[in-house]
N, C-alpha and C positions, 0 to 999 in steps of 0.2 A: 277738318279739325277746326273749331271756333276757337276765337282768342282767348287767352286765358282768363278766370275771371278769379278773382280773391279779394271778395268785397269787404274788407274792414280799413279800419282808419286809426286806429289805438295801436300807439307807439309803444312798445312794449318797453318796460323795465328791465334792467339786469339785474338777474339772480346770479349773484358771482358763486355762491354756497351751490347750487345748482350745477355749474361745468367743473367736474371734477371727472377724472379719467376713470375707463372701468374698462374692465377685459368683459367682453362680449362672443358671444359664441358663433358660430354661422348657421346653424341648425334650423331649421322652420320652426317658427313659435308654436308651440300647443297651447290651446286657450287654456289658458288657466280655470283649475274647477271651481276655486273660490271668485271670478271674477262674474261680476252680473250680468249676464245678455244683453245686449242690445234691445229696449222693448220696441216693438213691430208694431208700426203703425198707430203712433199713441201720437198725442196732439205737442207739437217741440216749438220751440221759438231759439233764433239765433241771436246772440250775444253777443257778436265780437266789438262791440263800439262801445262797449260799458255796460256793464249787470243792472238790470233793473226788476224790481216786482213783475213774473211774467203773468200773462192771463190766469184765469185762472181754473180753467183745466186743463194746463200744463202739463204736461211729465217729463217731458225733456228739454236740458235747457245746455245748450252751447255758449262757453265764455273763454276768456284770453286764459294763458295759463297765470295771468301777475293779477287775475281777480280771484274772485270767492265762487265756493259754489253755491247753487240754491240750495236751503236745506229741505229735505224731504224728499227731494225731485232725483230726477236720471242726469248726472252730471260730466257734460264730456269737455274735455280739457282741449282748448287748441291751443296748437304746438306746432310752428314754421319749422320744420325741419331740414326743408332742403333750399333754403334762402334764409338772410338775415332778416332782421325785424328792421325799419330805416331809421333815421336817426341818432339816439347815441350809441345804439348799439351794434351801427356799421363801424366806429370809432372803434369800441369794445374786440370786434373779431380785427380790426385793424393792428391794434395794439397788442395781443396776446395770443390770438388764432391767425396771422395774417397767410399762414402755409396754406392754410383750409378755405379763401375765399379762390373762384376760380377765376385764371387768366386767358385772354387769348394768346393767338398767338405770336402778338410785338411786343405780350407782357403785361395789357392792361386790363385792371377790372371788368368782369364780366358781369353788368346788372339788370334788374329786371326795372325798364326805365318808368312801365307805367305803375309801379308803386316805391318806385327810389330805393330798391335793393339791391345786394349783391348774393348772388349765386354761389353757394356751395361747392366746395371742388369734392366728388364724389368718384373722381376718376383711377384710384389706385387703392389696395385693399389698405394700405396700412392710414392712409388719409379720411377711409369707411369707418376702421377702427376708432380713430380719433374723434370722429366728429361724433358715432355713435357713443363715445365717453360722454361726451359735452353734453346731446341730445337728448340721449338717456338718462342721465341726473336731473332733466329739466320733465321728464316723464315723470319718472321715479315721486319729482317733489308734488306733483299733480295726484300723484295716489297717497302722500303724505297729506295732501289740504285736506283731502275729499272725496277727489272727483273719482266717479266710477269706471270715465273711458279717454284716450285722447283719441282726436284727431288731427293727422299729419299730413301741412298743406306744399304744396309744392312738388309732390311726386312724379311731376311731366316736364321737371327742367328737362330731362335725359328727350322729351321730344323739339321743346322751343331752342333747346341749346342741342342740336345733334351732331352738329361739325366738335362738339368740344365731350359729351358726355354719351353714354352708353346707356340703352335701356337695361341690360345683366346688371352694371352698375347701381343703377337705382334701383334694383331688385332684391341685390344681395343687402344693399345698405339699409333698406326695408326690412328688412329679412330680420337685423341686427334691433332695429327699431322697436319691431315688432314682438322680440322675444324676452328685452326690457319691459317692455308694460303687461306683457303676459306674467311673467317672474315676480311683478306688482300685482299682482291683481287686477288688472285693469283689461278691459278688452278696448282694442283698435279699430279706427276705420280708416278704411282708405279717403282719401281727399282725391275726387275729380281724375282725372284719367282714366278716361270712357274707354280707350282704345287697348288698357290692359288689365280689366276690373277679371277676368278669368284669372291672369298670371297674379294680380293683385290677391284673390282670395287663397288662391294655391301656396301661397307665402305665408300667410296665415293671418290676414285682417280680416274684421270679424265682421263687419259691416260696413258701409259706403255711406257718404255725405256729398252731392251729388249738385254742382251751381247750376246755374241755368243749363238742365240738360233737359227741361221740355221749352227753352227754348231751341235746344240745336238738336231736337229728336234723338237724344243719346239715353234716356231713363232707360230703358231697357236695355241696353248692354248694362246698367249695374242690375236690373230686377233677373236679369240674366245668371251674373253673377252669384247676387247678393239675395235674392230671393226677398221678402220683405223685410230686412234687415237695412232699409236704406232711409237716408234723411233727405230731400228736394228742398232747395233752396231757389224760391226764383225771384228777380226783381221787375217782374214788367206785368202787369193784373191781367193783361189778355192771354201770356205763357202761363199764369198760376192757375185761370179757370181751365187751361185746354188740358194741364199735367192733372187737374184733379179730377175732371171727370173720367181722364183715362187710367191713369195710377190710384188716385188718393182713396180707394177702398179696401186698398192693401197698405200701403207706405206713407209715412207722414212728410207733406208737402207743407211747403212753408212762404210764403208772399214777405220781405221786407224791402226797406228803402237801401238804395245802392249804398249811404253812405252807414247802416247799421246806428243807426241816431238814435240816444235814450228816450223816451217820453219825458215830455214834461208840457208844463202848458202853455209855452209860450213857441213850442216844436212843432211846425205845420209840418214840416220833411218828415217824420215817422208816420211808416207804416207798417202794420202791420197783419197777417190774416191765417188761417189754417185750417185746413182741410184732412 
């Protein structure tokens, strides 16, 4: 299993109208009929560092859920669901969620150190409930801007944190997730966890967004999965030509810079490419 990778750098904002409690169901989401597909293998650019004018034969474009969408285009909403965003909005779950961040066990915060967050406590159904209130209002407002889809990062705490979290856990909590943006209209994808993209689509995500998994030879457990329904995201130009000639005639793959940097002209660090 390679290290985790979650490459954005945009401090997210607090939508406090957003975490508002909701009763959620446990049932397996069904796609929604009014929700748009997934389009398969169309040309996507990732967004997470700030929205910018993308290429321009674009169709799909990935942004923070506290930006805009592109108009015209395939708009998928990200959305940390099973960590906090760093910043002030470790403050924010400090202060009014602190039940829901997880502890070890002498008692202290448990965080994800190479992006400065804190872990989701996903470990008891009524703490699932909760957070899927929170989570789900911040979906919910995603299909309120715009957006046609989220995607939900973080779904392999239950493998980097195993001494503390369950993978049933994250499953069911998925489960909850999942049946929020269905109920919106919105279809979902899984985020990254190669090792349960079958138990991933059985829960009912609709599609896969996939980091460098032609760098660690894992595209195919999502094309497994997910069939062409999958986005590649890779940051190193020797993994992006090797996933393209092998995937990109089916699935849209995607080359940017680790730090997701806007173009502009004085920006040597952006990159960008697709296949």
């Amino acid at each position: 299993m390679p290290p985790k990778s979650k490459r954005r750098t945009k401090i997210a904002a607090i939508t406090l109208a957003a975490a508002t409690a909701l009763a959620v169901g446990l049932h397996t989401g069904q796609a929604s009929a009014d929700a748009l597909p997934f389009p398969d293998n169309a040309q996507a650019d990732y967004q997470l560092g700030g929205g910018y004018t993308p290429p321009g034969s674009t169709k799909i474009v990935v942004r923070d859920r506290t930006d805009e969408p592109a108009e015209g285009l395939y708009n998928v909403c990200y959305v940390n669901g099973f960590q906090t965003q760093p910043g002030d909005e470790i403050d924010w779950w400090k202060s009014r969620h602190d039940n829901l961040l997880l502890r070890d066990k002498k008692g202290a915060y448990v965080g994800d150190l190479e992006w400065d967050e804190l872990v989701l406590d996903i470990s008891t159904d009524a703490k699932r409930a909760e957070l899927a209130g929170i989570v789900g209002g911040w979906i919910e407002q995603c299909a309120a801007d715009g957006f046609q889809a989220v995607e939900i990062d973080n779904f392999d705490t239950f493998h980097r944190f195993s001494g503390l979290l369950k993978q049933a856990d994250a499953l069911d909590y998925a489960k909850r997730l999942i049946k929020v943006a269905h109920d919106a209209d919105l279809a979902i994808g899984q985020k990254n966890a190669a090792e349960i993209t079958a138990q991933g689509k059985s829960a009912g995500f609709d599609f896969a967004v996939a980091e460098e998994c032609g760098e660690w030879s894992e595209c195919g457990d999502y094309t497994d999965a997910y069939g062409n329904s999958v986005l590649i995201v890779e940051y190193q130009r020797e993994a992006f030509d090797d996933t393209c000639a092998e995937f990109g005639d089916d699935v849209s793959v995607v080359l940017r810079d680790v730090k997701l940097t806007v173009p502009s002209k004085n920006n040597k660090n952006y990159v960008y490419d697709a296949c």
